[in-house]
Backbone as ProteinMPNN parsed JSONL, in Angstrom:
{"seq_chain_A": "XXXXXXXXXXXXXXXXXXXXXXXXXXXXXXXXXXXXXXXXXXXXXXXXXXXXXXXXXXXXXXXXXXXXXXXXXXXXXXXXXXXXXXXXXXXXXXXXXXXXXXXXXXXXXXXXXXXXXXXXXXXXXXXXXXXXXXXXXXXXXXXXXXXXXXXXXXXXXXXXXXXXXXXXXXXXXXXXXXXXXXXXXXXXXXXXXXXXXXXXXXXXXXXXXXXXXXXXXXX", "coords_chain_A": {"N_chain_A": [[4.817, -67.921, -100.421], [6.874, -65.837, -101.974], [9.738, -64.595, -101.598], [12.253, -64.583, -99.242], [13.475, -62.56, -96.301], [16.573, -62.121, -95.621], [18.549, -60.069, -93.618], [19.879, -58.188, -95.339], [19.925, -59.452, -97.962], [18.162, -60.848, -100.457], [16.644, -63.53, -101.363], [15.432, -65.074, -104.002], [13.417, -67.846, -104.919], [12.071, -68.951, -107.302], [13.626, -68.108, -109.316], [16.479, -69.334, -108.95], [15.28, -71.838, -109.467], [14.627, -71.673, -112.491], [16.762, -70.22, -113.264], [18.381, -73.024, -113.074], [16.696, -74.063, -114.704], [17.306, -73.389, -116.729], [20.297, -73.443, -117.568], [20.207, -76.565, -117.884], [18.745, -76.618, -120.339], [20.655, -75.098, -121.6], [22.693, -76.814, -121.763], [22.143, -78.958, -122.813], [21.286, -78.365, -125.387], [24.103, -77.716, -126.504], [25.122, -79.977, -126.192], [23.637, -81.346, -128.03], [24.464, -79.857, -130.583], [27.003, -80.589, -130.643], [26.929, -83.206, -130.788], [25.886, -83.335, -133.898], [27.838, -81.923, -135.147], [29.874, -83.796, -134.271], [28.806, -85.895, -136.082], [29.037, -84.864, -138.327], [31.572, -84.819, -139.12], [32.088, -87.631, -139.047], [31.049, -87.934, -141.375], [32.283, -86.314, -143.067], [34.809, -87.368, -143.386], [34.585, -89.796, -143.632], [33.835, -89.32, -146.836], [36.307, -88.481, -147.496], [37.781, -90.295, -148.09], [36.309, -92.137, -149.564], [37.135, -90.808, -151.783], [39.499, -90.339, -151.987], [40.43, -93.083, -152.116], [39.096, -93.859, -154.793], [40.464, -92.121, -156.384], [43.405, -93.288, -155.899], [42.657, -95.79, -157.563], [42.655, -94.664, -159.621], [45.193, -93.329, -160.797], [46.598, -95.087, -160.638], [46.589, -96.909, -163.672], [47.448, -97.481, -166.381], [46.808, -98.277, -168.833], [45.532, -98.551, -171.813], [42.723, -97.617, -173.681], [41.761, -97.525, -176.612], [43.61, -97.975, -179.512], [44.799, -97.051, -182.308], [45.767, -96.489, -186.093], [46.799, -94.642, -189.264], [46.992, -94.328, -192.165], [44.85, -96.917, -192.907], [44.194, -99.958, -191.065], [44.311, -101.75, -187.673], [45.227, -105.155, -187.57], [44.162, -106.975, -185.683], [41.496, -106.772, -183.71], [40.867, -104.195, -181.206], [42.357, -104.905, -177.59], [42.524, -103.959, -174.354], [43.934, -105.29, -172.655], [45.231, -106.93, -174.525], [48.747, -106.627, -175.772], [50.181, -106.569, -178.232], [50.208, -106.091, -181.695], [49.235, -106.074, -185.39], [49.854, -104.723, -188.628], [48.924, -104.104, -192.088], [50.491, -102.568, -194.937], [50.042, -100.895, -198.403], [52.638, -100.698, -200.876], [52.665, -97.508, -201.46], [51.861, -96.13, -199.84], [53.814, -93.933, -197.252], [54.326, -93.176, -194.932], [52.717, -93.233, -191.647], [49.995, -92.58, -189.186], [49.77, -92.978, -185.164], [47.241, -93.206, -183.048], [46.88, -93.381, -180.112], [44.504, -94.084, -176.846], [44.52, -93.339, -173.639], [43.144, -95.261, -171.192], [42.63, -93.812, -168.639], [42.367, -90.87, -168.03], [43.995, -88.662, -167.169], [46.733, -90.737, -166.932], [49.548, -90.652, -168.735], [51.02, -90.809, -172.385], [53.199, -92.606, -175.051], [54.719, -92.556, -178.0], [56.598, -94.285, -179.635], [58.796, -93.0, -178.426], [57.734, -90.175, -178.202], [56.022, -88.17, -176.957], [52.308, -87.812, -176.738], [49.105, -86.48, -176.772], [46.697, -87.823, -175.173], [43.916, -89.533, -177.596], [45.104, -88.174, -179.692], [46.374, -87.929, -182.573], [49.235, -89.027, -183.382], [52.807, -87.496, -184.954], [53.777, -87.876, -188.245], [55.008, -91.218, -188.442], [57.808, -92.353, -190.373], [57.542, -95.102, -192.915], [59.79, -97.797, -193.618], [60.283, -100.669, -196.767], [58.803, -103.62, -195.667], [58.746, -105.026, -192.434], [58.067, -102.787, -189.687], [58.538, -101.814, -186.711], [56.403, -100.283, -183.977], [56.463, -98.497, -181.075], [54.412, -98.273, -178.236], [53.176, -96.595, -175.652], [52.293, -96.448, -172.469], [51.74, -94.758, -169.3], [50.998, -94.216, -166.218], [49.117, -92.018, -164.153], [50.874, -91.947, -161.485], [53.085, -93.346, -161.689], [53.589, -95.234, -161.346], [53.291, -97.302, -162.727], [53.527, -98.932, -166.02], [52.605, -99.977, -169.566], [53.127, -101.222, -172.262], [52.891, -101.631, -175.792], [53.013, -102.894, -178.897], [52.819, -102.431, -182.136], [53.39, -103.897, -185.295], [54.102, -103.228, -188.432], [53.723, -103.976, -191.806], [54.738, -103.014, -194.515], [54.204, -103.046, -197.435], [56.327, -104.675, -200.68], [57.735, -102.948, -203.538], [55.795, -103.326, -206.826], [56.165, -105.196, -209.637], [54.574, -105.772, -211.658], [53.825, -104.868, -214.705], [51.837, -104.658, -215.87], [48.876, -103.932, -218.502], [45.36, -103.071, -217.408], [43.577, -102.457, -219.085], [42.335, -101.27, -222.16], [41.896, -98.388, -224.076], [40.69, -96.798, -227.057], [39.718, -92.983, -228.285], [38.554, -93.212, -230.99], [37.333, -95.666, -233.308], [38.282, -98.949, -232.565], [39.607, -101.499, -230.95], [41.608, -104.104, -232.651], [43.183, -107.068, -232.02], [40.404, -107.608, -229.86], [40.763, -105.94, -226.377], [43.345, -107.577, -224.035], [45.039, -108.58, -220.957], [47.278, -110.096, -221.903], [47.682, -109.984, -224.536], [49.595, -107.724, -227.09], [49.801, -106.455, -229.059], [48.189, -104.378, -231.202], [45.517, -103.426, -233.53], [44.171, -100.112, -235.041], [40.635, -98.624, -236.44], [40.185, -95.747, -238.484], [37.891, -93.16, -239.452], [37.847, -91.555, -242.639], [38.267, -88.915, -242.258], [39.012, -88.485, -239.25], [41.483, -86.984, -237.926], [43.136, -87.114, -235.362], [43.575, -88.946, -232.517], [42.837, -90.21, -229.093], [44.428, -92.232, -226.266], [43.656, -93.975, -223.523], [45.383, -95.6, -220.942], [44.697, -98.352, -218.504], [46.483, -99.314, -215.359], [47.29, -102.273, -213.859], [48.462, -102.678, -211.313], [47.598, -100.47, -209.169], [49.464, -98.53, -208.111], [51.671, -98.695, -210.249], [53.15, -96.819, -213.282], [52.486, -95.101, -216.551], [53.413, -94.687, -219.941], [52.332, -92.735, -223.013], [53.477, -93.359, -226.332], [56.094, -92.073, -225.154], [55.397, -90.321, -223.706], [54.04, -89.453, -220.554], [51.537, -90.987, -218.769], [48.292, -90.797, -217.562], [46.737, -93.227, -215.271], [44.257, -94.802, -216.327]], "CA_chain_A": [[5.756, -66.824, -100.17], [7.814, -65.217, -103.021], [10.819, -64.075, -101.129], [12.607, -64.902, -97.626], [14.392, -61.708, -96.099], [17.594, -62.478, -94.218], [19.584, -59.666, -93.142], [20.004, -57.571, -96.503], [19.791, -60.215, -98.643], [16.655, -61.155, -100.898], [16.76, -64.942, -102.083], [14.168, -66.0, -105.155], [13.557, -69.617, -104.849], [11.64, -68.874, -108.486], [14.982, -67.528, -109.737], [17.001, -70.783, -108.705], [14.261, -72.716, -110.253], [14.451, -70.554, -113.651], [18.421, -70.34, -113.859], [18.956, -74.33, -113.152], [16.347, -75.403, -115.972], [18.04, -72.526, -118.359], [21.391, -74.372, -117.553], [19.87, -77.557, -118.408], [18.479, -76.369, -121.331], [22.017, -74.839, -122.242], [23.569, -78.221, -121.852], [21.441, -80.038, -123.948], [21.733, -77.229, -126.818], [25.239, -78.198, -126.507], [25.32, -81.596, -126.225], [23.054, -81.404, -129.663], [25.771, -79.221, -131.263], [28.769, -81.601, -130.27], [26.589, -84.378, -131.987], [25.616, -83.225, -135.01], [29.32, -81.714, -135.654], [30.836, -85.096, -134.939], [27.889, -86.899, -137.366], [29.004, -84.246, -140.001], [33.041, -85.001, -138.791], [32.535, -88.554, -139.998], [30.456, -88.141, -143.143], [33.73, -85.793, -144.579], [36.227, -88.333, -143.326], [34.009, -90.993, -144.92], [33.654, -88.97, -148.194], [37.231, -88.238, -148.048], [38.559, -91.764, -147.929], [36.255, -92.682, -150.962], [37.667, -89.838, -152.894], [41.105, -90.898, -151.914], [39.992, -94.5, -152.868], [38.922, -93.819, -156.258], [41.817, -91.318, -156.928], [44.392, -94.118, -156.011], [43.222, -96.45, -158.26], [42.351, -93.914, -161.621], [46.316, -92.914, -160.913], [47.514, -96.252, -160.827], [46.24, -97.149, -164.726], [48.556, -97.616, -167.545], [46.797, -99.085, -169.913], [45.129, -97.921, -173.221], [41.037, -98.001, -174.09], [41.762, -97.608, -177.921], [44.458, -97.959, -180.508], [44.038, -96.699, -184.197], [46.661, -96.311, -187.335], [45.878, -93.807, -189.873], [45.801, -94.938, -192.891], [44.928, -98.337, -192.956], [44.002, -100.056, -189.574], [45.086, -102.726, -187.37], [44.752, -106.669, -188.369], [43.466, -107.393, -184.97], [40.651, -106.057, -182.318], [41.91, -103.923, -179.947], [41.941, -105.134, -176.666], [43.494, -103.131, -173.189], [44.695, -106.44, -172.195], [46.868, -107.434, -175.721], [49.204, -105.287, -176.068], [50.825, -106.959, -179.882], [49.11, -105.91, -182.967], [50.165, -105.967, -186.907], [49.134, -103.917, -189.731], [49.615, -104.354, -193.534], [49.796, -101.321, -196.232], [50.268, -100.647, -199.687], [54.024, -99.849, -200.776], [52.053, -96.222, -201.808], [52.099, -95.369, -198.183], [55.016, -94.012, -197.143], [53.923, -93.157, -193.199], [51.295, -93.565, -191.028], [50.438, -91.875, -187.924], [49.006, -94.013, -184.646], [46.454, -92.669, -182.456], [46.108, -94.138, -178.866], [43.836, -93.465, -175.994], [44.654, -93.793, -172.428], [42.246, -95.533, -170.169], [42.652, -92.854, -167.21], [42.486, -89.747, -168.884], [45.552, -88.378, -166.47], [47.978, -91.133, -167.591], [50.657, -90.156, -169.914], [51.523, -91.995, -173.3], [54.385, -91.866, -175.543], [54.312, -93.075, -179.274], [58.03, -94.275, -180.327], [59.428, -91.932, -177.079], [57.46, -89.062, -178.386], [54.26, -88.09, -176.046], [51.287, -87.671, -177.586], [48.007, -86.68, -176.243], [45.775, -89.041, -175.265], [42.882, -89.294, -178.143], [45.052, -87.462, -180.777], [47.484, -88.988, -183.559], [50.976, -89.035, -183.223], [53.29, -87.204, -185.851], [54.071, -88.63, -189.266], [56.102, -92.14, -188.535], [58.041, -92.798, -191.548], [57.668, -97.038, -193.351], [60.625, -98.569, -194.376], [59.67, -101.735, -196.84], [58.945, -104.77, -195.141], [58.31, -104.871, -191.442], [58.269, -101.01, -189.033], [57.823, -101.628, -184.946], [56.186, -98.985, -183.37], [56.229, -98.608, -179.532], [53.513, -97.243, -177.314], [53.896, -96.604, -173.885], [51.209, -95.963, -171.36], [52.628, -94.567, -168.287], [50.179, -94.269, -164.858], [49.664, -90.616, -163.343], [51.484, -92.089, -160.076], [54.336, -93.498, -162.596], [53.98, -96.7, -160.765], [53.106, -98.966, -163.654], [53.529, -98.83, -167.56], [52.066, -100.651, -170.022], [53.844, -101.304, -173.727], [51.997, -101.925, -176.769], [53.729, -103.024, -180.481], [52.521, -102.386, -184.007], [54.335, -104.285, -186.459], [53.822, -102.673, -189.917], [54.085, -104.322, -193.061], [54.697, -102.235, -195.898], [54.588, -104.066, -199.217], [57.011, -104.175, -201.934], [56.928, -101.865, -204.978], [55.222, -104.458, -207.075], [56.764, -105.998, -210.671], [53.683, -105.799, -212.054], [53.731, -103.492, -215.633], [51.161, -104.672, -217.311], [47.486, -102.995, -218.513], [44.069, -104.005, -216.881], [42.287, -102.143, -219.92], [43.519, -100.141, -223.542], [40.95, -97.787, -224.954], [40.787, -95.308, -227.898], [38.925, -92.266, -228.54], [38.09, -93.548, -232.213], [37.738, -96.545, -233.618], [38.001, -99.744, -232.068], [40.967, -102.142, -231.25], [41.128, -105.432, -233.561], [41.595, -107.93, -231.321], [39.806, -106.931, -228.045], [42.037, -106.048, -225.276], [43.434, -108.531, -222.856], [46.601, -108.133, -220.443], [48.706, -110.447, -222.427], [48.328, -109.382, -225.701], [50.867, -106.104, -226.77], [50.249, -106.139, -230.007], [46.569, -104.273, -231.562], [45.137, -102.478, -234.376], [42.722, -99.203, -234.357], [40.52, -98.314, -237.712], [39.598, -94.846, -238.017], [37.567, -93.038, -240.778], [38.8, -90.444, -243.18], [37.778, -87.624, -241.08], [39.543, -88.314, -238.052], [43.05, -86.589, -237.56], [43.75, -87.478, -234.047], [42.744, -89.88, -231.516], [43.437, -90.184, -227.645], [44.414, -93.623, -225.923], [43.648, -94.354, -222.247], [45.59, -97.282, -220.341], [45.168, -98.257, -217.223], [47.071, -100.22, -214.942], [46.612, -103.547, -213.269], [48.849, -102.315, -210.478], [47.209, -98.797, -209.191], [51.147, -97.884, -208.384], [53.011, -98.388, -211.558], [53.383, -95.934, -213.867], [52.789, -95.829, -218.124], [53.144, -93.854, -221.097], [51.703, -93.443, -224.344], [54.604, -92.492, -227.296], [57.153, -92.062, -224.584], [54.583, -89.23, -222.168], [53.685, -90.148, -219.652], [49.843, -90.514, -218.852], [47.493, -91.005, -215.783], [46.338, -94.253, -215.559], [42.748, -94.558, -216.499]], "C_chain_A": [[6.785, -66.823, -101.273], [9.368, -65.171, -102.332], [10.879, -64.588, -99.611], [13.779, -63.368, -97.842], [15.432, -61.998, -95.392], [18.649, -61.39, -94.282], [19.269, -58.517, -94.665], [19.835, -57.789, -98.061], [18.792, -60.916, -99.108], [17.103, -62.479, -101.859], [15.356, -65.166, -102.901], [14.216, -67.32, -105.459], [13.0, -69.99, -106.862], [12.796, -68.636, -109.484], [15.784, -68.539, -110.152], [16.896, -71.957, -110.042], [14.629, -72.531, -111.858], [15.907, -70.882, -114.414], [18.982, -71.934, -113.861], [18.381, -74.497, -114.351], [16.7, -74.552, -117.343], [19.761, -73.259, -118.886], [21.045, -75.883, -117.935], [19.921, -77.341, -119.953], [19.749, -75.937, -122.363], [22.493, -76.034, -122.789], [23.519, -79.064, -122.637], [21.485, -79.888, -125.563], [23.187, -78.062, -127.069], [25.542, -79.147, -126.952], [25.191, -81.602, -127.857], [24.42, -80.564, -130.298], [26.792, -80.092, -131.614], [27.762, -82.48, -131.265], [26.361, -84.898, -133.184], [27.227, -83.084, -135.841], [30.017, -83.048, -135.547], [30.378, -86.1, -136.111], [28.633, -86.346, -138.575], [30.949, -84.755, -140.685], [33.019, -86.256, -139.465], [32.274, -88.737, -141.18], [31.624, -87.505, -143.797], [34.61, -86.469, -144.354], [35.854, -89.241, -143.639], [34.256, -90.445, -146.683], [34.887, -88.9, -148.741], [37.919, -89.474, -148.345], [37.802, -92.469, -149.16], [36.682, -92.14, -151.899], [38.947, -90.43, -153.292], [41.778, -92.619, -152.717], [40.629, -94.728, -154.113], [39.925, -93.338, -156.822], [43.111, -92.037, -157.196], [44.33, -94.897, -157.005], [43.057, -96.023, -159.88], [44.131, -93.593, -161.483], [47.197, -94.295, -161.442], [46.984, -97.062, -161.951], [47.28, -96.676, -165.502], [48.053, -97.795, -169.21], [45.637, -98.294, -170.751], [43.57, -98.409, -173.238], [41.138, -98.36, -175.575], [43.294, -97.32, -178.506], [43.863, -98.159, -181.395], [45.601, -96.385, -184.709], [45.655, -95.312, -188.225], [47.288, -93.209, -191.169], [45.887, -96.643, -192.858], [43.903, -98.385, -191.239], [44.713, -101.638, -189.24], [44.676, -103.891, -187.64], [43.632, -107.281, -187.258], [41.922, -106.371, -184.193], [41.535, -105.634, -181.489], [41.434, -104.298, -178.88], [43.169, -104.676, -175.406], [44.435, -104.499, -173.054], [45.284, -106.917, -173.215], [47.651, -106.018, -175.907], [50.366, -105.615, -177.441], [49.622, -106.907, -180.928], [49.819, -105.681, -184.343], [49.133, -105.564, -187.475], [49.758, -104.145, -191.315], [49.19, -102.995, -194.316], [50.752, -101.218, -197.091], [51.691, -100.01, -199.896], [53.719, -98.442, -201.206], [52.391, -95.714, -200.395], [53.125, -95.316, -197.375], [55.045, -93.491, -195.55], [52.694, -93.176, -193.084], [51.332, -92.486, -189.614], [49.576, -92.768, -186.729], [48.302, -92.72, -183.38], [46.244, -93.389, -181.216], [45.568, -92.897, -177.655], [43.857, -93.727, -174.137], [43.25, -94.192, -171.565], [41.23, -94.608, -168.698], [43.081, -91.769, -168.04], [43.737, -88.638, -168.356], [46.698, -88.958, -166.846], [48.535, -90.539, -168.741], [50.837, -91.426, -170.98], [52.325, -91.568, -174.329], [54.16, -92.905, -176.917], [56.118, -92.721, -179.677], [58.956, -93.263, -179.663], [58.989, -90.795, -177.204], [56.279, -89.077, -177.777], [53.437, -87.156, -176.799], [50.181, -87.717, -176.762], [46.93, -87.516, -176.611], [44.468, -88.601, -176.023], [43.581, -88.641, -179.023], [46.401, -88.286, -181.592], [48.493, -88.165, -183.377], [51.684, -88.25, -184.601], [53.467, -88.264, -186.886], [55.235, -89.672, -189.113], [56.465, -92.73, -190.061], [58.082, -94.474, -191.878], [58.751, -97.359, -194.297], [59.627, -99.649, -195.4], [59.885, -102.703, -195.862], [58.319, -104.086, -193.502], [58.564, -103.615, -190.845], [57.42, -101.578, -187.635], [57.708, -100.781, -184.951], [56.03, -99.007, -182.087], [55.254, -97.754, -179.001], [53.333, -97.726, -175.88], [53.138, -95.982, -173.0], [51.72, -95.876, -169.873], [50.901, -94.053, -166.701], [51.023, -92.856, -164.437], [50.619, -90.814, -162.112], [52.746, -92.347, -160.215], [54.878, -94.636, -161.805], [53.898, -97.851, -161.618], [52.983, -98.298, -164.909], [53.147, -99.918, -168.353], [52.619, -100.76, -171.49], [52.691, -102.17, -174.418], [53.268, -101.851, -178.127], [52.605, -102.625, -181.355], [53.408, -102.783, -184.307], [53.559, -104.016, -187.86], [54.385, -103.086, -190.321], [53.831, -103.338, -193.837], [55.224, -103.104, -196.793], [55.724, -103.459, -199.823], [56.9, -103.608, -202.929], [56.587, -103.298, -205.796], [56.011, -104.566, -208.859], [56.036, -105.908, -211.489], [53.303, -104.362, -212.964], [52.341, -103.788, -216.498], [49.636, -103.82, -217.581], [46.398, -104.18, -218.287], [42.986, -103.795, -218.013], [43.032, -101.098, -220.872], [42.157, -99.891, -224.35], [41.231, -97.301, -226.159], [39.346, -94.295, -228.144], [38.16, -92.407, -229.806], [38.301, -95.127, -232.664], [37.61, -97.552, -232.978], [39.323, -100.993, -231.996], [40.611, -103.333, -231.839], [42.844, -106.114, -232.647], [41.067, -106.938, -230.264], [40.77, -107.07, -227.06], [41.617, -106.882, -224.28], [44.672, -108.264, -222.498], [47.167, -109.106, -221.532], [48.572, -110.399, -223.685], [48.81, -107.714, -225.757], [50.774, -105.863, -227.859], [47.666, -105.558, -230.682], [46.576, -103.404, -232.673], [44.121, -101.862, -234.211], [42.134, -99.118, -236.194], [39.664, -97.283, -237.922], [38.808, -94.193, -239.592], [38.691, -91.317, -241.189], [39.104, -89.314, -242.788], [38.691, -87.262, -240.052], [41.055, -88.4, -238.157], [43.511, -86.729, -236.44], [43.179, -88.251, -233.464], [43.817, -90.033, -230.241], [43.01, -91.601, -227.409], [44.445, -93.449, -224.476], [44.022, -95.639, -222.298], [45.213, -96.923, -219.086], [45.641, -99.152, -216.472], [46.574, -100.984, -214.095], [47.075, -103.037, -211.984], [48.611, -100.669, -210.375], [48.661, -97.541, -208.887], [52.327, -97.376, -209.409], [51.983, -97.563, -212.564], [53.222, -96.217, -215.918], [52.635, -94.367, -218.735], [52.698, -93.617, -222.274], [52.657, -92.335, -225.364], [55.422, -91.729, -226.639], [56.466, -90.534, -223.667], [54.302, -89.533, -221.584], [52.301, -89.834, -219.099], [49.318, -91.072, -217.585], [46.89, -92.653, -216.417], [44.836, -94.184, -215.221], [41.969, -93.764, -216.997]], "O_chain_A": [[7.505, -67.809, -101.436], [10.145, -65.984, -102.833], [9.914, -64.916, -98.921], [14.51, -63.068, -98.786], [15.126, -62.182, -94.214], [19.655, -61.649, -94.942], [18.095, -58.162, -94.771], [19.69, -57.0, -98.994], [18.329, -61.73, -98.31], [17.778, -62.393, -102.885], [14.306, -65.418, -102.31], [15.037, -67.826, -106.223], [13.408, -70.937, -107.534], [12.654, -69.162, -110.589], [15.944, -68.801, -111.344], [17.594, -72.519, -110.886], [14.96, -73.59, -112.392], [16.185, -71.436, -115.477], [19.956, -72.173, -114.575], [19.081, -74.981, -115.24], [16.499, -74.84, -118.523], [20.224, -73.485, -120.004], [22.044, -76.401, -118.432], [20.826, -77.732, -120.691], [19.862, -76.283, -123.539], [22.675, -76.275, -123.983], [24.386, -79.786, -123.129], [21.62, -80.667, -126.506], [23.22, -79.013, -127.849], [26.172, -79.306, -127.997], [26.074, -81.764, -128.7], [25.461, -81.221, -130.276], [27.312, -80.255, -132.718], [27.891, -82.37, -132.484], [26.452, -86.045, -133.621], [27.676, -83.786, -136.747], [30.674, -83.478, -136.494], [31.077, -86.821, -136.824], [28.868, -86.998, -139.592], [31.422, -84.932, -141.807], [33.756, -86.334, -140.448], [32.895, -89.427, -141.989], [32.033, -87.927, -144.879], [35.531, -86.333, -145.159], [36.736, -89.959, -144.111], [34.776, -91.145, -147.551], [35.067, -89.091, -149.944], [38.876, -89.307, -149.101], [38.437, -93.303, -149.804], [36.728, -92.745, -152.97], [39.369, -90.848, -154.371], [42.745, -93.05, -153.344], [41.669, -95.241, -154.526], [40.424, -93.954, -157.764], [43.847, -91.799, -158.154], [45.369, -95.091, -157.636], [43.228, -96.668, -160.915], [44.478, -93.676, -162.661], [48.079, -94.442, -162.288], [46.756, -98.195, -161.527], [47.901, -95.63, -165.311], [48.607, -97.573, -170.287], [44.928, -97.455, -170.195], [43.271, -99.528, -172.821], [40.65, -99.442, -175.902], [44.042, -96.51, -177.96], [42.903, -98.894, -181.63], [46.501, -96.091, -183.922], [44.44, -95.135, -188.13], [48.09, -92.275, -191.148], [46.891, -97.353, -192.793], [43.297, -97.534, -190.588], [45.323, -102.405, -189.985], [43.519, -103.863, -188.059], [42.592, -107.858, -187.575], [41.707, -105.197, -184.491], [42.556, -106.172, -181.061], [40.211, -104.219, -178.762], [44.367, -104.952, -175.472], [45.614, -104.526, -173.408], [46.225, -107.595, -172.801], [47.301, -104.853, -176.098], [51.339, -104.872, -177.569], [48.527, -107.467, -180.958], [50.919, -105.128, -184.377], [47.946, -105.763, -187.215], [50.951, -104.328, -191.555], [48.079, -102.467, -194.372], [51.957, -101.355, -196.877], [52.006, -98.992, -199.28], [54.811, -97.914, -201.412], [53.253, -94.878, -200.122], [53.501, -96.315, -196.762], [56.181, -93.511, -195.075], [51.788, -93.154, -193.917], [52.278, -91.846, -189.154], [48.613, -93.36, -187.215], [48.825, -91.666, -183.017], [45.268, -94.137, -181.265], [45.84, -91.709, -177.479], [42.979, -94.418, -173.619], [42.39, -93.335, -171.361], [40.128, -94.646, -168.15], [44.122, -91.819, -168.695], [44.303, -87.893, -169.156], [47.678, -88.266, -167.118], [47.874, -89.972, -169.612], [50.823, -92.62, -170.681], [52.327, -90.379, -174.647], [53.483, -93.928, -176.817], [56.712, -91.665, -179.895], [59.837, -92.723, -180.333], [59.561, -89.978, -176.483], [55.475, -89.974, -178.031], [53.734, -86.082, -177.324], [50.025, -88.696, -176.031], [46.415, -87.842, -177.681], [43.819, -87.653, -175.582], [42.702, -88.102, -179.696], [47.182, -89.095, -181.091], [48.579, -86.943, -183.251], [50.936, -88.431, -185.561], [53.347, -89.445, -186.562], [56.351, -89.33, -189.503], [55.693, -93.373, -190.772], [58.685, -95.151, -191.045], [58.673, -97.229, -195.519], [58.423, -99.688, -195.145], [60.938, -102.746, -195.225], [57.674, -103.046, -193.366], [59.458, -103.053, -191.477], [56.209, -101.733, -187.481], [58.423, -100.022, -185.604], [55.144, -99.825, -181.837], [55.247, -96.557, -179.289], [53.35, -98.798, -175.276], [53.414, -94.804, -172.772], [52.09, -96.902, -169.303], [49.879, -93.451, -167.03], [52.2, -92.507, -164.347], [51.175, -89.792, -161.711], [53.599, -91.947, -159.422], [56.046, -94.968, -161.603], [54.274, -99.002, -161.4], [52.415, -97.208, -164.978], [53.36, -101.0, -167.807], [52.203, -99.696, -171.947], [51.911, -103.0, -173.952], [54.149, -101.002, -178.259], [51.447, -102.592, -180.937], [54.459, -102.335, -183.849], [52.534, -104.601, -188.212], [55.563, -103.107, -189.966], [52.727, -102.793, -193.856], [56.3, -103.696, -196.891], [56.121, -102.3, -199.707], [55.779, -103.692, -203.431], [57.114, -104.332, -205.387], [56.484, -103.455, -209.099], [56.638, -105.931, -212.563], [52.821, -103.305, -212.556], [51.954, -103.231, -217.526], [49.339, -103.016, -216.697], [46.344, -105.367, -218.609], [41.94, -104.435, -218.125], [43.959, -100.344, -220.58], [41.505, -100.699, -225.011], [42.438, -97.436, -226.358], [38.195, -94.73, -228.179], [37.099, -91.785, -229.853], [39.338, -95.727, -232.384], [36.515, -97.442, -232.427], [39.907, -101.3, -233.035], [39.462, -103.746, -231.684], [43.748, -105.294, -232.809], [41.353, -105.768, -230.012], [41.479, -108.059, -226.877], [40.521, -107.084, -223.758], [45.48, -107.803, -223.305], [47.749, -108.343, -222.303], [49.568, -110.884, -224.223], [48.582, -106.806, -224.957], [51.561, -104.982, -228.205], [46.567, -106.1, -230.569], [47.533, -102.648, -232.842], [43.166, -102.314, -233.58], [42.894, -99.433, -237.109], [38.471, -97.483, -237.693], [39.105, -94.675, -240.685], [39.508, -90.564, -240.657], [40.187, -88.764, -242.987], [39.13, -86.127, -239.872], [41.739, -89.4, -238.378], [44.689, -86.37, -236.439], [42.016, -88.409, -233.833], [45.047, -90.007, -230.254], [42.016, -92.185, -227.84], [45.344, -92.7, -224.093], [43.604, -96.553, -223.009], [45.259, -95.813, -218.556], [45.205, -100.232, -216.868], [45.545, -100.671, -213.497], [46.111, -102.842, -211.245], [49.123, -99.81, -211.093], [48.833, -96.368, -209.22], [53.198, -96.512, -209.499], [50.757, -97.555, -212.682], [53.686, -97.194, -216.506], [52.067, -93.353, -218.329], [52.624, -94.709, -222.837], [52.675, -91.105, -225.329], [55.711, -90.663, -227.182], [57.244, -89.812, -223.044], [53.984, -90.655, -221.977], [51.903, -88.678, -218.96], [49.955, -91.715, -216.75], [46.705, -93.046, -217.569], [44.306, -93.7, -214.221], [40.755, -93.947, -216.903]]}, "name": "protein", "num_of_chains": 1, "seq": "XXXXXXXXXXXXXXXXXXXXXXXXXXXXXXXXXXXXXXXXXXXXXXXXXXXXXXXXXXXXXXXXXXXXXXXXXXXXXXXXXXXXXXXXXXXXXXXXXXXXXXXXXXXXXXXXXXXXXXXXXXXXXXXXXXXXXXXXXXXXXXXXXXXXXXXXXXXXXXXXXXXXXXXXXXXXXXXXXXXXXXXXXXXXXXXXXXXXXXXXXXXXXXXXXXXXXXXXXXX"}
């Protein structure tokens, strides 16, 4: 029997049947829903907490991958962890410029209080003679920790040194053969020749010479 009549009222026991296991079936839908959304709830509050991680400790870096000078370079290896280094150059070179590279590509760095992007050289620092500190200053995106670095530059003295490494002529031939400490030479040219050109050049590539009070390139 399909149906029971009572009174006005038509009851489907098939109906019952039908609408409980659709409510089941709801429930379970559900359930699945809620479970998956909280699986997905912890994978982004996992992902976010390694983000957060990593982020804390690339902020909290100070310290330098590379240091460079330019011209010349430094005496030592660079290493993040020294942060003292010395350089020597020619009294010819009258600045230099230094190039550092921050570790954490966010940190800030400052070259002698002037900031300088990380990976590009610093303006022209002028060299006294003798010794020239230079400061560099690696500062952490969070500006919780800094890191200092020296250069000590030597710049040589102008050098004392006048004498010639070598004395040519365009004709002829010097009597004796040149050597720095003789100053005194003879040339012997034939009848022909009305002029002749003299190259010196110097022992020191700095100092300066002339030939019959002009002044000439050395070499």
């Amino acid at each position: 029997m399909d149906k029971l009549i009572l009174g006005s009222y038509k009851i489907s026991p098939k109906s019952k049947v039908v609408r409980k296991e659709n409510r089941t079936a709801t429930a379970y839908k559900s359930g699945g829903k809620r479970t998956w959304a909280k699986i997905f709830e912890v994978i982004l509050i996992f992902a976010s907490l390694m983000v957060s991680a990593t982020h804390v400790f690339a902020q909290s870096d100070p310290t330098l991958s590379n240091l460079t000078i330019s011209p010349g370079s430094l005496n030592e290896t660079f290493v993040s962890t020294t942060t003292s280094y010395t350089a020597n150059v020619t009294y010819s070179t009258l600045n230099i410029t230094v190039t550092p590279t921050t570790t954490d590509p966010n940190a800030s760095v400052t070259v002698n209080g002037t900031t300088v992007p990380s990976g590009n050289p610093s303006g022209n620092i002028s060299l006294s003679v003798g010794t020239n500190t230079i400061t560099v200053i690696g500062t952490s995106q969070d500006l919780s920790a800094t890191d200092t670095y020296t250069i000590t530059v030597t710049r040589a003295a102008p050098s004392t040194d006048a004498s010639l490494s070598n004395l040519t002529t365009s004709a002829g031939g010097l009597t004796p053969g040149f050597t720095s400490g003789n100053l005194t030479y003879a040339a012997s040219v034939s009848n022909v020749t009305t002029s002749i050109t003299v190259t010196p050049t110097t022992t020191d590539v700095n100092a300066s010479v002339t030939v019959n009070g002009s002044p000439a390139t050395s070499g």
